[in-house]
N, CA and C of each residue as an Amber inpcrd file, in Angstrom:
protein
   348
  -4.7670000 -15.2560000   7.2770000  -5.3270000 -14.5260000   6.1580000
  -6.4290000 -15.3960000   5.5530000  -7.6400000 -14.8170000   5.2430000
  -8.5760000 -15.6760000   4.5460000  -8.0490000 -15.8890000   3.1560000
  -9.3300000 -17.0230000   2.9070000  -9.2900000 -17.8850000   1.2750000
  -9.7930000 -16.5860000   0.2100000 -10.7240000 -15.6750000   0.4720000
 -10.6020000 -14.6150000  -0.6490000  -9.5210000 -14.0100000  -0.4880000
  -8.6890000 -13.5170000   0.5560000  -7.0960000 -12.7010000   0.4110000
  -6.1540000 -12.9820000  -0.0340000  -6.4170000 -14.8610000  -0.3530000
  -5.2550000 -15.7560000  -0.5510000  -5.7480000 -15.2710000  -1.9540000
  -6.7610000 -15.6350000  -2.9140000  -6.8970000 -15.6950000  -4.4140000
  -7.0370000 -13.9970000  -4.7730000  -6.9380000 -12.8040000  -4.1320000
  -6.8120000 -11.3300000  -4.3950000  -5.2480000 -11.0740000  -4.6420000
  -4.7470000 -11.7880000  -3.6090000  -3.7690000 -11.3510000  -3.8070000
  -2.1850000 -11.1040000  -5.1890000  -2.5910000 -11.8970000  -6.2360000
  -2.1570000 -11.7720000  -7.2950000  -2.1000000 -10.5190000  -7.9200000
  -3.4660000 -10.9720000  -8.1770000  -3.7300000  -9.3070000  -8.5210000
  -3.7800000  -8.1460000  -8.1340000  -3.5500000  -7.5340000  -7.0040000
  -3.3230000  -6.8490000  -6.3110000  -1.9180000  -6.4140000  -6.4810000
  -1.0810000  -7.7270000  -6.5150000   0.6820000  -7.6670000  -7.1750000
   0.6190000  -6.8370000  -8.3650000  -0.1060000  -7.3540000  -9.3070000
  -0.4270000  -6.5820000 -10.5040000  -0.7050000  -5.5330000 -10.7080000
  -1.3370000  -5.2110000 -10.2740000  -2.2020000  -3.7030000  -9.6940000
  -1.0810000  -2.6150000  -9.4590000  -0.0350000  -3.4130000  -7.9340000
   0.5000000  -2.6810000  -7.5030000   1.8450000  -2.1790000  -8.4450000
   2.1980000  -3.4210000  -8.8820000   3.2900000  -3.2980000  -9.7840000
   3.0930000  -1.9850000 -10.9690000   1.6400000  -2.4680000 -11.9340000
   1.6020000  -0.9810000 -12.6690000   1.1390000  -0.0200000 -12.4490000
   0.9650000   0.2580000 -10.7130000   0.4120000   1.5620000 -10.4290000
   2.0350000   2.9000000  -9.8360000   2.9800000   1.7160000  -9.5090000
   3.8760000   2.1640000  -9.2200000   5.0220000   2.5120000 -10.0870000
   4.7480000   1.6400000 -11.1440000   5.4370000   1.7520000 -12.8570000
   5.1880000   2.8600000 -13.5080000   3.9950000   3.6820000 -12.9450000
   3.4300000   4.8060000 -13.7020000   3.1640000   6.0590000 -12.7820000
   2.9080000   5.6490000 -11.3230000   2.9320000   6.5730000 -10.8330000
   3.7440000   6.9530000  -9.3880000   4.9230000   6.2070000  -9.3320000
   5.6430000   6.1870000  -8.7190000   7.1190000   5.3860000  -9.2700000
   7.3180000   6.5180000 -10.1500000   8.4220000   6.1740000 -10.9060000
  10.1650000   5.9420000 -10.2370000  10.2420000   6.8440000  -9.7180000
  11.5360000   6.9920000  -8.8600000  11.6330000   5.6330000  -7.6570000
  10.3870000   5.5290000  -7.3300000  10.3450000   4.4280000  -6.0630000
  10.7050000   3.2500000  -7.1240000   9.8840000   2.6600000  -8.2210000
   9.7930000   1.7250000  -8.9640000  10.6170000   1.5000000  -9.3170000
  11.9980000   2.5350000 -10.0580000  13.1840000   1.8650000 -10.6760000
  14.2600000   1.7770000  -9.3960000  14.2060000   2.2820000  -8.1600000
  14.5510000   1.7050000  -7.3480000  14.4540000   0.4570000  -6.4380000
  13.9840000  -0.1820000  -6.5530000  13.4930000  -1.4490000  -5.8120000
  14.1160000  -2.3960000  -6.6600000  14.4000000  -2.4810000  -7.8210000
  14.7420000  -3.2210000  -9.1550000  16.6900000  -3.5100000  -8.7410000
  16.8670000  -1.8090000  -8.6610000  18.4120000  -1.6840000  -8.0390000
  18.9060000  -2.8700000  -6.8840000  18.0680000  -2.2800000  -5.5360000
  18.2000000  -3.0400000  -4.3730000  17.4900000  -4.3590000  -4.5110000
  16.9750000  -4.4850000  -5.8150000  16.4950000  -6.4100000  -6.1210000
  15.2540000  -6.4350000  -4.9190000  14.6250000  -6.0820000  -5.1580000
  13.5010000  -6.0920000  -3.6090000  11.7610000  -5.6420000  -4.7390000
  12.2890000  -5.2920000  -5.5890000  10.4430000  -5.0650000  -6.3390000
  10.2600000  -6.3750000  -6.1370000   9.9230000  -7.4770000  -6.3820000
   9.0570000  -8.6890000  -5.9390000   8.8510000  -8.8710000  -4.9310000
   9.6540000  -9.1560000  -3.7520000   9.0920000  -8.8310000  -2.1870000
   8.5790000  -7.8800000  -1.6350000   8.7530000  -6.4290000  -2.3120000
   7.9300000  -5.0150000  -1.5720000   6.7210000  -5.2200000  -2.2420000
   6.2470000  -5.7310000  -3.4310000   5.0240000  -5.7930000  -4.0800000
   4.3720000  -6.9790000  -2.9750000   5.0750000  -7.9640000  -3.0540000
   4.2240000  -9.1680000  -2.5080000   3.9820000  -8.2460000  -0.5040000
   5.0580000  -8.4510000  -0.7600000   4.8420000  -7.3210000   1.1250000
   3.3640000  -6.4770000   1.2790000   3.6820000  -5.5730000   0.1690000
   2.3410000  -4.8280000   0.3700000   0.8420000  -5.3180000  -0.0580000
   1.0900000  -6.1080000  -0.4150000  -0.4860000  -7.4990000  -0.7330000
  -0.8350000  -7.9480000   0.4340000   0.4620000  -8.7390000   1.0370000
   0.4940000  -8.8700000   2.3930000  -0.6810000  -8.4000000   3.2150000
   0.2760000  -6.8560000   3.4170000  -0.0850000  -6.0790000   4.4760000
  -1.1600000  -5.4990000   4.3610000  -2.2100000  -5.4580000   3.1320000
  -3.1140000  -5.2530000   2.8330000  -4.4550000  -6.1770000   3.1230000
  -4.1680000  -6.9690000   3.2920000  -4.8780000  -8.2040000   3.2620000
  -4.7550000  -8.3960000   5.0430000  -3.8230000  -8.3520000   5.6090000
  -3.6790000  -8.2310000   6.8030000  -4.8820000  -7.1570000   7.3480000
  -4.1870000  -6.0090000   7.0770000  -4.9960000  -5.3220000   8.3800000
  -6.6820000  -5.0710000   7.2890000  -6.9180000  -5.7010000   5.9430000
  -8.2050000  -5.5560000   6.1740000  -9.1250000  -6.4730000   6.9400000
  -8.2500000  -7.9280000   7.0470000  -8.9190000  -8.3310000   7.7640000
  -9.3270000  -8.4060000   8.9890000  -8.4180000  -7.2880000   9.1050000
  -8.2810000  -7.2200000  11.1200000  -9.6060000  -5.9560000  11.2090000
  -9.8620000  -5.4160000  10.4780000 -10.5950000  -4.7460000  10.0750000
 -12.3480000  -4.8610000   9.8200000 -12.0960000  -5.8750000   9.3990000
 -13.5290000  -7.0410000   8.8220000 -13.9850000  -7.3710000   9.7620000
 -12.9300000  -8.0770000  10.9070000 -13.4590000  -8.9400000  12.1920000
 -13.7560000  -7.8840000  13.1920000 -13.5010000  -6.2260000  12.9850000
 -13.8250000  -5.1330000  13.7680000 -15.4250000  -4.9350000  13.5490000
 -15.6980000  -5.7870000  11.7750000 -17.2950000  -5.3110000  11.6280000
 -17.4650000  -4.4350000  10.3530000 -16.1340000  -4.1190000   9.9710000
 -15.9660000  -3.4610000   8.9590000 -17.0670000  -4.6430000   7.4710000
 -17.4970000  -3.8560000   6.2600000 -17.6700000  -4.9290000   5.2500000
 -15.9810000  -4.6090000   3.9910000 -16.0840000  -5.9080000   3.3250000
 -14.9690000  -5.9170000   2.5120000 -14.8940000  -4.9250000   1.5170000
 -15.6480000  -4.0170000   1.2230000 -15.7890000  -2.7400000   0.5680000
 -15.3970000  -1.8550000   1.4280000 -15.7080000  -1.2640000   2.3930000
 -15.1710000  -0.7710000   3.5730000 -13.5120000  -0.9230000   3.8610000
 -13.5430000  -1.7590000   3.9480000 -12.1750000  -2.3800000   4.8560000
 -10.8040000  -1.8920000   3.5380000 -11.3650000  -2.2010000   2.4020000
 -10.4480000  -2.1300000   0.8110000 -10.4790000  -0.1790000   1.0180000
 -11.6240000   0.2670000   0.7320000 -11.5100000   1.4350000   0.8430000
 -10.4760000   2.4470000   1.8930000 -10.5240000   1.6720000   2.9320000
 -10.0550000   1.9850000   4.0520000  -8.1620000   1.7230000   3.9900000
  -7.9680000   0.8410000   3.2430000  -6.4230000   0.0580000   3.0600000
  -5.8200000   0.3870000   1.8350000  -6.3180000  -0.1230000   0.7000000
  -5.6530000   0.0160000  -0.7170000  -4.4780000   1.0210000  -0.5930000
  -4.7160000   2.4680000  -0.4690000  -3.9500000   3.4200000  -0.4600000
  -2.8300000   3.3740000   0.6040000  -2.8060000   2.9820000   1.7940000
  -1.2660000   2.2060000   2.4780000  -0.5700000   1.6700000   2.1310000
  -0.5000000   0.6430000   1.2400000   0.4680000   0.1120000   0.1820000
   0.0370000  -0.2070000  -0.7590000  -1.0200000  -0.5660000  -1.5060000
  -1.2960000  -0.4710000  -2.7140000  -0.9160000   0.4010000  -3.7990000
  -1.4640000   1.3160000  -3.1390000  -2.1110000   2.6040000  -4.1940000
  -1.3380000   3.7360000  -3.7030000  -0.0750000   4.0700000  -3.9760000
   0.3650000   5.2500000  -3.2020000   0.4000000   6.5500000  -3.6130000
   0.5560000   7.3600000  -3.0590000  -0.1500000   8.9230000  -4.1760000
   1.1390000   9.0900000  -4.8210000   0.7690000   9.5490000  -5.9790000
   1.5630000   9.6530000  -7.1040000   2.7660000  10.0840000  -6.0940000
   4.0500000  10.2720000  -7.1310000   5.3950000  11.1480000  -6.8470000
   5.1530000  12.4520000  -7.0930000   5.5490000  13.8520000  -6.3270000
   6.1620000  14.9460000  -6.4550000   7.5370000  15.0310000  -7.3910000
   7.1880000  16.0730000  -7.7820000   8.7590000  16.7290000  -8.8840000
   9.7910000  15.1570000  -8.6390000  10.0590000  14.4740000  -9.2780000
  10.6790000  13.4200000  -9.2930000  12.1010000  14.1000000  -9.3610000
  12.4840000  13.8580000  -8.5010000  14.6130000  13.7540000  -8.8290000
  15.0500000  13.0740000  -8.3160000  16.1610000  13.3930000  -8.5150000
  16.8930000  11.8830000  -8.3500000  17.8010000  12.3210000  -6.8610000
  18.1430000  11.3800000  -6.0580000  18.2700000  11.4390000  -4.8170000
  19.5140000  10.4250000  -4.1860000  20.4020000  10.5940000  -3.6890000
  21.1190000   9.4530000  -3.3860000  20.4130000   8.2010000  -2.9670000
  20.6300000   7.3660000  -3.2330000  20.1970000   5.7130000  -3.7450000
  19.7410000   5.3870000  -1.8360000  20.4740000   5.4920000  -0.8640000
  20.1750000   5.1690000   0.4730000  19.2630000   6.1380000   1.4830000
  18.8820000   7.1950000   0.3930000  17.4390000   7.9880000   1.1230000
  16.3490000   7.6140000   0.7160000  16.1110000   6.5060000  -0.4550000
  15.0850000   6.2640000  -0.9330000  14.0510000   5.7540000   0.3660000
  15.0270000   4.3640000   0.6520000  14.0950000   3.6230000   1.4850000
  13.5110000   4.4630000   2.7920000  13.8930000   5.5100000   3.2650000
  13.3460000   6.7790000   4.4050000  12.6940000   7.5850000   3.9690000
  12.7820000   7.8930000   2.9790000  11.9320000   8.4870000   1.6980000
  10.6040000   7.8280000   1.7670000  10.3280000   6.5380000   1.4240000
   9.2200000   5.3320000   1.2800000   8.7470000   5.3640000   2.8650000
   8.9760000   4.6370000   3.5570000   9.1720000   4.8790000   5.1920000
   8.1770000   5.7550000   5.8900000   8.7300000   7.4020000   5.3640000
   7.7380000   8.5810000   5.9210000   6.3680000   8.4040000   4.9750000
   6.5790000   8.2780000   3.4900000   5.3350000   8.6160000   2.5020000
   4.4770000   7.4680000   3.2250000   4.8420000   6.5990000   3.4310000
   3.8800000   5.2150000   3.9110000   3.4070000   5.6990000   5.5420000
   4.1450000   6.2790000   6.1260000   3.5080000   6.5210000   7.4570000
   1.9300000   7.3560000   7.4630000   2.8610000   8.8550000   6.3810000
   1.8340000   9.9760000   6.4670000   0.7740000   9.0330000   5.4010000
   0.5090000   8.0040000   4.7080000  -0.9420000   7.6900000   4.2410000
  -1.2900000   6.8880000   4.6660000  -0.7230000   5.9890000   6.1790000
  -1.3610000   4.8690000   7.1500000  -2.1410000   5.9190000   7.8140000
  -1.3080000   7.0590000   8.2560000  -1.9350000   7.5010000   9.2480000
  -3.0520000   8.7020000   8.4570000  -3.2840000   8.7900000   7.3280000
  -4.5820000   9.7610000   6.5300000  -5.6760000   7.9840000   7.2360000
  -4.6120000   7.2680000   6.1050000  -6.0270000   6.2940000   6.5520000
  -6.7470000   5.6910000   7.7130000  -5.7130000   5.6050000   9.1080000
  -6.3830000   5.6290000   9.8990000  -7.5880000   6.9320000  10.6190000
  -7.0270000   7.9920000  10.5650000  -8.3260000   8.8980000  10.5780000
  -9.5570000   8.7690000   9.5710000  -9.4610000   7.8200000   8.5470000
 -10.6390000   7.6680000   7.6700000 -11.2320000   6.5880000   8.6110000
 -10.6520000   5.8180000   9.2680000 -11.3040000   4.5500000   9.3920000
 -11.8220000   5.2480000  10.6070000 -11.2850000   6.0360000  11.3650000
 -12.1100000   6.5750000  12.6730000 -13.4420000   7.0530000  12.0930000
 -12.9180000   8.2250000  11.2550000 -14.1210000   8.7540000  10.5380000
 -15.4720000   7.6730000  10.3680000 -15.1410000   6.9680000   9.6420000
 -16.0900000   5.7460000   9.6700000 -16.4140000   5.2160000  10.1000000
 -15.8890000   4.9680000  11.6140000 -16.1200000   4.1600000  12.6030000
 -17.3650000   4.8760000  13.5290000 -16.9580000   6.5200000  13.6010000
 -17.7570000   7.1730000  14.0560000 -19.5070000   7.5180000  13.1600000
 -18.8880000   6.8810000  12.0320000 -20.6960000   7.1560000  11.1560000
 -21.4190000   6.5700000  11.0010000 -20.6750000   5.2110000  11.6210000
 -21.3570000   3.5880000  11.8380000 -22.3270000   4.0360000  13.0790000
């Protein structure tokens, strides 16, 4: 991981923490339960930082590459009708929502790849 991903990544924790505090409420007070909000936040900084850079070295620029990622684990689209759900569907719950917006975002990055 590069030296700008290493000093983003804080904030990005931050970011993620009150984007999910507010708009992913049900996920948020779950992670707290299973003791895992500090490692799924730091995880998804991670993994953000990961594949933008795998991304960058494709040719992508770091505006690009953020545009292209944030929303995979960063930024996740709000919650639907929030209810409440037995406690061990959450994490399959998270699982699919994260698949179906890797995979929106990989058709963006094609998209883009093709306008390059």
């Amino acid at each position: 991981m590069n030296e700008l991903f290493q000093q983003e990544l804080g904030g990005w924790i931050l970011e993620a923490h009150d984007h999910w505090q507010e708009h992913r409420p049900k996920m948020y007070r779950e992670f707290p339960k299973a003791g895992k909000l500090p490692s799924a936040l730091k995880t998804a900084a991670q993994r953000t930082a990961h594949e933008m850079d795998c991304l960058m070295e494709a040719g992508y620029t770091h505006h690009q590459a953020w545009g292209a990622v944030r929303q995979t684990y960063l930024f996740l689209p709000e919650e639907e009708g929030v209810t409440e759900e037995p406690e061990e569907d959450w994490f399959l719950d998270l699982l699919q929502e994260i698949a179906e917006v890797r995979g929106r975002a990989e058709q963006e990055m094609e998209e883009l790849r093709d306008g390059n």
